[in-house]
C-alpha positions as CSV (number, residue, x, y, z in Angstrom):
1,X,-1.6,33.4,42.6
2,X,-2.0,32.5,39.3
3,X,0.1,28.9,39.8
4,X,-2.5,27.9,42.3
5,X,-5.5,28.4,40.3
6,X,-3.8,26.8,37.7
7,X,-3.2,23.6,40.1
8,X,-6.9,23.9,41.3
9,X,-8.2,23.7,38.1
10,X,-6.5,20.6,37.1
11,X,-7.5,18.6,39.9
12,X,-11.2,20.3,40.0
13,X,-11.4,18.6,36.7
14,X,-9.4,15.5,36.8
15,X,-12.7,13.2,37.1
16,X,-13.4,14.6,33.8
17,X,-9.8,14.1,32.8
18,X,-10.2,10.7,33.3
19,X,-13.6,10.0,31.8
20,X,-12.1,11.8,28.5
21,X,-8.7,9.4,28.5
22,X,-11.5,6.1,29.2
23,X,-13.3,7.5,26.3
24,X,-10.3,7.8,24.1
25,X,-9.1,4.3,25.1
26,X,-12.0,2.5,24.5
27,X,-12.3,3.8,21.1
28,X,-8.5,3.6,19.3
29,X,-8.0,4.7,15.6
30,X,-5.3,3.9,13.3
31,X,-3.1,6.6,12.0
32,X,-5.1,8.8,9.6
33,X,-8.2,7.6,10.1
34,X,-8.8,9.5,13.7
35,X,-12.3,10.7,12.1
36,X,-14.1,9.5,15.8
37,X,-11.8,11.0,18.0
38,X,-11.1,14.1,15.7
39,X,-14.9,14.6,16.1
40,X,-15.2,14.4,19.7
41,X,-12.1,16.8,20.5
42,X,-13.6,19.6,18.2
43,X,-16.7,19.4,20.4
44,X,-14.9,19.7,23.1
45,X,-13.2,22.7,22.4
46,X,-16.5,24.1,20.8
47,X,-18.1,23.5,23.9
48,X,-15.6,25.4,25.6
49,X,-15.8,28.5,23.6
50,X,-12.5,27.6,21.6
51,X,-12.2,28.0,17.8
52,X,-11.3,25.3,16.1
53,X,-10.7,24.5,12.3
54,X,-10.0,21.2,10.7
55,X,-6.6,20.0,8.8
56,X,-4.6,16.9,7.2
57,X,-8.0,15.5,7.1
58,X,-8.5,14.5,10.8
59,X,-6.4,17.3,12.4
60,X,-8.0,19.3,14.9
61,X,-6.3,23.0,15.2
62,X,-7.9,25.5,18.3
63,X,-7.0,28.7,19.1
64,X,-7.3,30.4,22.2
65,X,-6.4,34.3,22.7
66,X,-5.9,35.4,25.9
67,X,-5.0,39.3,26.6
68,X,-3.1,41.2,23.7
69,X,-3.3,38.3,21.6
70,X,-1.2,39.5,18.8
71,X,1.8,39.8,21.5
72,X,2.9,36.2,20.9
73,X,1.7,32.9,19.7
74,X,2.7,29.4,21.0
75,X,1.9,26.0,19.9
76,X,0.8,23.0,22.1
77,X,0.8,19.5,20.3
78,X,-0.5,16.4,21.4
79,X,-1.0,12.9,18.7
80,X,-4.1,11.0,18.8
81,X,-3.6,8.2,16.9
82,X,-3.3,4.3,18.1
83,X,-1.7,1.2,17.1
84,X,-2.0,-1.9,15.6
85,X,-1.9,-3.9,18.8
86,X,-4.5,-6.0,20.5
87,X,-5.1,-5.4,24.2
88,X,-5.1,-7.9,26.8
89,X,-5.8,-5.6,29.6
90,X,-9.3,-6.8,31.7
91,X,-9.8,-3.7,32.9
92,X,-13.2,-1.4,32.3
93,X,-11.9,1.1,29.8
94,X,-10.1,-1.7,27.7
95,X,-10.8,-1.3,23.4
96,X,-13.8,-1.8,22.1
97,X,-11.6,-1.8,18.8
98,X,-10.7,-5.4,17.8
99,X,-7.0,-5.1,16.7
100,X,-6.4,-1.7,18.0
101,X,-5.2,-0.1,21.3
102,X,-4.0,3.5,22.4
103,X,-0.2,1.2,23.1
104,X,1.9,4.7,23.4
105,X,-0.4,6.8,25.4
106,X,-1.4,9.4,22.2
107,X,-5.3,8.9,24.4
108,X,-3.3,10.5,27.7
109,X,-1.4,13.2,25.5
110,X,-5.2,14.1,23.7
111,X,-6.8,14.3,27.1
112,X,-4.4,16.4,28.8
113,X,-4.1,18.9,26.1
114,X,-8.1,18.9,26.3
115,X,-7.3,19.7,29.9
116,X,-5.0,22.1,29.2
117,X,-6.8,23.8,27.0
118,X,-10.2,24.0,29.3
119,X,-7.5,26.0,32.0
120,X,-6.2,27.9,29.4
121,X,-9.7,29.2,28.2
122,X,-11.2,29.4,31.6
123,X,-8.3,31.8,32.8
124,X,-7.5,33.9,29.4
125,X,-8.0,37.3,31.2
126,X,-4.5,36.1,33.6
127,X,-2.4,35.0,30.6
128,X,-1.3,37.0,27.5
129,X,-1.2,36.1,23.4
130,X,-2.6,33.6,21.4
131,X,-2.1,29.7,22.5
132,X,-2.2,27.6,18.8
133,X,-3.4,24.0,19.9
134,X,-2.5,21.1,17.5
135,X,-4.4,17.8,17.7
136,X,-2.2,15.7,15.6
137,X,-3.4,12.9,13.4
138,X,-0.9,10.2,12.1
139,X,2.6,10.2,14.3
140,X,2.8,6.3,14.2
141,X,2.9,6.2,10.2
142,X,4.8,7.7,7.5
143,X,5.3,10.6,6.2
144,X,3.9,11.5,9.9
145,X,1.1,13.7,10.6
146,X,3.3,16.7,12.0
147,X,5.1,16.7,8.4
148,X,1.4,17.1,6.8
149,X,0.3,19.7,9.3
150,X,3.7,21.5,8.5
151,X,2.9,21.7,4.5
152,X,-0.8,22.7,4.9
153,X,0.2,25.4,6.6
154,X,-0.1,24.8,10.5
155,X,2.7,26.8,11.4
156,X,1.1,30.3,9.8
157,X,-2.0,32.3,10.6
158,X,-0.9,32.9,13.4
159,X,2.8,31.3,13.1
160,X,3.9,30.2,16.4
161,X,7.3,32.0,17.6
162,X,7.9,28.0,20.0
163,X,6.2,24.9,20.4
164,X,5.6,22.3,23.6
165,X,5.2,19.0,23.1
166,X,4.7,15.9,26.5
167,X,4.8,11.9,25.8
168,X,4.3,9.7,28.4
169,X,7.0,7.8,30.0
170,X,6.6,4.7,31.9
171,X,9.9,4.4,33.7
172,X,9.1,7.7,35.4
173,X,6.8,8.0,38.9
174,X,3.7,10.2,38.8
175,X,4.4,13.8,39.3
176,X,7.8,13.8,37.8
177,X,8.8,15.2,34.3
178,X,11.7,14.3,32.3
179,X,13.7,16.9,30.3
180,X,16.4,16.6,27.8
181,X,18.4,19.8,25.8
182,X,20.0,19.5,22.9
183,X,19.5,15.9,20.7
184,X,16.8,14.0,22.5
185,X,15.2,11.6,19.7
186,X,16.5,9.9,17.0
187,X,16.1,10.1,13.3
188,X,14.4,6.9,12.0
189,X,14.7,5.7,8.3
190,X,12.7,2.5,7.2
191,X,14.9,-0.2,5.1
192,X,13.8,-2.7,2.7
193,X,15.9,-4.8,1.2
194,X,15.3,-7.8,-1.6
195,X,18.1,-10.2,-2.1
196,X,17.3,-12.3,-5.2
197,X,19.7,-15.3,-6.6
198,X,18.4,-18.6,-7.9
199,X,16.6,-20.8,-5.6
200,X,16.6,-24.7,-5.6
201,X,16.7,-27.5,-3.8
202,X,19.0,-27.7,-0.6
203,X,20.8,-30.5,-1.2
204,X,22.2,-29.0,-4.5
205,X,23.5,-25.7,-3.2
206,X,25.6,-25.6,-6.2
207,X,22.7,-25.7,-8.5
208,X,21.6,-22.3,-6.6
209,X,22.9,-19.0,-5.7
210,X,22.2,-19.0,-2.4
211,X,20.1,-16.0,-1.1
212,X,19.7,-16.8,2.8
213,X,23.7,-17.0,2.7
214,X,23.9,-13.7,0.8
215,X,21.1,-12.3,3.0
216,X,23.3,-13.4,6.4
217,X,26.6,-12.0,5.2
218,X,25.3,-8.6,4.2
219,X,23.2,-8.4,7.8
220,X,26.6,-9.0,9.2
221,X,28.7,-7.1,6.9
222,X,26.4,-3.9,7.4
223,X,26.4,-3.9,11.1
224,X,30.6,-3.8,10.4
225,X,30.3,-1.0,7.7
226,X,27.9,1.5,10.6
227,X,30.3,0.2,13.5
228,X,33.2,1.4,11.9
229,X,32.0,4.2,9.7
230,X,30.2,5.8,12.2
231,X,31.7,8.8,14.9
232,X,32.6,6.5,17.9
233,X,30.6,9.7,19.3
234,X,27.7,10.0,17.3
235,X,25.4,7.7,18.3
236,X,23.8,5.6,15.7
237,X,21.9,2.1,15.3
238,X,21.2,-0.1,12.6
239,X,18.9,-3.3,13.3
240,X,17.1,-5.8,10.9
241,X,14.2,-6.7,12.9
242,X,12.9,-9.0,10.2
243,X,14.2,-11.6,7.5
244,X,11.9,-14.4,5.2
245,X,10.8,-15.4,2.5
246,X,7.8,-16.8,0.9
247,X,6.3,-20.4,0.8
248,X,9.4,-22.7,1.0
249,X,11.0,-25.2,2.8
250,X,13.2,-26.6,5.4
251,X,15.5,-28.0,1.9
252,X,14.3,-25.4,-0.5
253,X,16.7,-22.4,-1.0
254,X,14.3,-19.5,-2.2
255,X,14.7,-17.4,-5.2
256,X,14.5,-14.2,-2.8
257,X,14.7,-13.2,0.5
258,X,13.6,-10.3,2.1
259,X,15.1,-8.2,4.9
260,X,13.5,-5.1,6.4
261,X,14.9,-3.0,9.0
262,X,15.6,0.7,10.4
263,X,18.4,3.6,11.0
264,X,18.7,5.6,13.4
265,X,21.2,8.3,13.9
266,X,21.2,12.3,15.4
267,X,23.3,13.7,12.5
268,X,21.8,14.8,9.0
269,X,25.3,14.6,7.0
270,X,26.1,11.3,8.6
271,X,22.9,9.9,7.9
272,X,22.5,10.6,4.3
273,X,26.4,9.6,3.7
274,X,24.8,6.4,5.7
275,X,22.7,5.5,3.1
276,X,24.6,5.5,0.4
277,X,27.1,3.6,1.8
278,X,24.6,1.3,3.1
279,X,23.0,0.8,-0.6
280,X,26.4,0.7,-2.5
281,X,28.2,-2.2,0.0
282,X,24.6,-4.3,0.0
283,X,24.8,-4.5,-4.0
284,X,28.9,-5.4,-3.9
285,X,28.2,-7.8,-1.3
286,X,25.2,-9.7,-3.5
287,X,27.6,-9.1,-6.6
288,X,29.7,-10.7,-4.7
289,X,27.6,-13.6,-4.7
290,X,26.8,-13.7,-7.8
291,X,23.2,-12.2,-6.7
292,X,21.4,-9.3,-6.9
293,X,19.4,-6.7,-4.3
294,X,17.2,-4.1,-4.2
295,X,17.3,-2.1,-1.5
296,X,15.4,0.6,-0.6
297,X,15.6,3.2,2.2
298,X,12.6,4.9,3.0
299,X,13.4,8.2,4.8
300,X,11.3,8.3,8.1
301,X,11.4,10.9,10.9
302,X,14.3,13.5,11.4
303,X,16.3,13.8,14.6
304,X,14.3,16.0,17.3
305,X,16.1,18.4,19.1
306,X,15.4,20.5,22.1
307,X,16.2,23.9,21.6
308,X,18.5,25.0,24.5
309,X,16.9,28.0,25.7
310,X,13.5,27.1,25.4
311,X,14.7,24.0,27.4
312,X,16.2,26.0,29.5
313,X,13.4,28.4,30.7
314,X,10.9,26.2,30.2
315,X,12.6,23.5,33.0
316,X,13.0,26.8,35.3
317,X,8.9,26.9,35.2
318,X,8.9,23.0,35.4
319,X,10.2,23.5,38.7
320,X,7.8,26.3,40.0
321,X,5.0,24.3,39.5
322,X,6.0,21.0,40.2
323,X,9.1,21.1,42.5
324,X,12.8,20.7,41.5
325,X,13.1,16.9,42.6
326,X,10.1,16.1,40.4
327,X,12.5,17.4,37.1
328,X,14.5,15.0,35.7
329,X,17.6,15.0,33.4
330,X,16.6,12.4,31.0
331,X,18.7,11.0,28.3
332,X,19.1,10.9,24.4
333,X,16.7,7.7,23.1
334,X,17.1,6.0,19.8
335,X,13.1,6.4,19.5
336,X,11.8,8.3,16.6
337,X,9.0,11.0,16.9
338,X,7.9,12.8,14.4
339,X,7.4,15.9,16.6
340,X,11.4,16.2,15.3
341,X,9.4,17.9,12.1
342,X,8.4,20.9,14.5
343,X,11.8,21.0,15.7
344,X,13.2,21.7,12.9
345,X,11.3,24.5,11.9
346,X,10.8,26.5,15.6
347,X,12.1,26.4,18.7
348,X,10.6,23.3,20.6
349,X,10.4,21.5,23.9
350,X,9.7,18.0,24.1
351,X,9.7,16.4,27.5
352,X,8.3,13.2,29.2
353,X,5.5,13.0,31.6
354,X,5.4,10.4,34.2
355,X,2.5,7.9,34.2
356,X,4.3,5.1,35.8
357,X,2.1,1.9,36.3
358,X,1.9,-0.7,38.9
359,X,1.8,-3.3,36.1
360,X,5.4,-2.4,35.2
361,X,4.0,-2.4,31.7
362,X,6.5,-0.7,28.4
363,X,5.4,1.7,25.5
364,X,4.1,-0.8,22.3
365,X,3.2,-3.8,24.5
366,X,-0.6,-5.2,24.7
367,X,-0.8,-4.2,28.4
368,X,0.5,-0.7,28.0
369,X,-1.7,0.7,30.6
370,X,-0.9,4.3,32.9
371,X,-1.3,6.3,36.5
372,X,-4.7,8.4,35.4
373,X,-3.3,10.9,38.4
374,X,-0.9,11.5,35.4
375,X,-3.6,13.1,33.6
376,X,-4.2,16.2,36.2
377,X,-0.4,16.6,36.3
378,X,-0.1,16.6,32.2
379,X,-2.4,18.8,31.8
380,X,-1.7,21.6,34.8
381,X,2.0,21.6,33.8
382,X,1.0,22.2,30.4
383,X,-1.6,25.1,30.8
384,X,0.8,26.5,32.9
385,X,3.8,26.2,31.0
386,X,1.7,27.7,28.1
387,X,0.8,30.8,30.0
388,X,4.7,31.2,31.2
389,X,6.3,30.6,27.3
């Protein structure tokens, strides 16, 4: 039974599994500058017998053809870059990379399409057409790696007819998988705003025009303009996550002031009209004032969606292999992901794999840290799903 060698494999090699992930760990890369780890996943693959060709600089595209291999071609993706985060885990495998730590798990999601991919190789007389395997450079920076891939071409020669995507997910046990249809991740738009008036000393305010006042009025009055623009059923969020200004004072008002924040909505109309509403109110605000701003949207990530029916079968081969309880409806998230770029172009599945940790530690903190029995699950369920798509 094709399932069970399929499960054999996985945990045959999950020692290996886990030496690859320790590997990856110990040695993080920023986004776009992947060059170690681009290096040591082509070997792997080489070693294995699986072509493999280079893009968007540190990219790492394989290919592996199993029986009739013009029948069909699917895409497995998996990110490999880290994050600007230092780790405070004590533990063996922690980065040798001052400044930089695999925070969001891209280390697990390399290693278990490596694992997938040694599976999919070793058993390509069982399985039929062409499995097109995308190590992804660059998710965690704009323009995003996948949008890169897209314009040199990935999706051509052979042009996958779906694509699979896994991220981890903390909040889920070990052995369970969480699946969405339909809108799953947000898009994610960068703003940057520059309020500028005429700074002075703070016990003249009327020798001034005030920018931390006009900054804190249009923070507010922005929040008001989404809550009550926005579909009551269209799910959208606007937060400023940061607000200063430079040099200064406790009594010094400051010529500018700078505000940067991020969008997030699962609607393209909306989230254009968003903008310019967003740009047009900040400047009548500062006018207002009798200040200017500049602000500047930087447009990030679209939304991801799930397409229905791949969703659909593909859950229905979740369950064979791991067992209906261990599928989970998950919900929508605010997160951004620039997977969303291969949504938009084919049919696409992205689901969560669960890697739960006793530490009870979240994506993006400095003691992100996983399950490694994760890693035989991630990459069985993936090798299999592959084979079944």
């Amino acid at each position: 039974m094709l399932k069970k060698k399929v499960q054999q494999l996985a945990k045959k090699n999950s020692n290996q599994l886990i030496s690859f992930r320790r590997h990856l760990h110990q040695h993080p890369e920023l986004s776009f500058q992947e060059y170690k780890t681009c290096q040591f996943v082509k070997e792997k693959l080489e070693s294995w017998g699986i072509e493999t060709q280079i893009m968007a600089t540190t990219g790492v595209i394989g290919l592996i053809k199993g029986k009739n291999p013009n029948s069909r071609t699917l895409a497995l993706r998996a990110d490999m870059d880290a994050l600007p985060i230092q780790e405070i885990n004590t533990v063996a495998y922690k980065s040798q990379n001052d400044g930089v730590m695999h925070a969001c798990g891209h280390d697990v999601h390399t290693t278990c399409l490596l694992g997938a991919a040694q599976i999919l190789q070793e058993l390509k007389e069982a399985w039929e057409g062409t499995i097109k395997l995308i190590f992804q450079p660059g998710e965690e920076q704009l323009p995003g790696g996948a949008s890169i891939l897209i314009k040199e071409g990935v999706l051509h020669n052979p042009s996958p007819s779906t694509i699979l995507g896994q991220h981890v997910e903390p909040l889920l046990e070990v052995g369970k998988i969480g699946v969405k249809s339909g809108l799953f991740m947000a898009s994610a738009d960068e703003i940057n705003v520059t309020v500028r008036g005429k700074g002075g000393h703070g016990a003249r305010p009327h020798q001034c025009v005030d920018t931390i006042l006009m900054a804190s009025q249009l923070i507010v009055q922005l929040q008001q303009l989404v809550s009550r623009n926005a579909d009551p059923l269209m799910p959208t969020v606007l937060t400023f996550g940061k607000i200063y200004s430079e040099g200064g004072a406790t009594n010094i008002i400051p010529d500018e002031v700078k505000i940067l924040g991020t969008l997030r909505t699962f609607d393209e109309t909306w989230r254009l009209e968003a903008h310019r509403q967003l740009i047009k109110s900040a400047e009548l605000i500062c006018q207002s004032m009798n200040g200017t701003c500049d602000f500047k949207i930087i447009k990030g990530y679209p939304y991801l969606k799930n397409n229905e029916a791949l969703t659909a079968f593909t859950r229905q081969h979740m369950e064979t292999y791991l067992g209906a309880e261990n599928v989970i409806d998950f919900p929508s998230r605010m997160g951004g992901e620039d997977f969303a770029f291969y949504s938009q172009q084919i049919p696409a599945c992205f689901y969560r794999l669960g890697v739960q940790n006793p530490n009870g530690s979240g994506l993006h903190t400095p003691n992100f840290d996983v399950d490694e029995r994760s890693l035989e699950v991630g990459a069985g369920l993936m090798a299999w799903l592959a084979m079944q798509a």
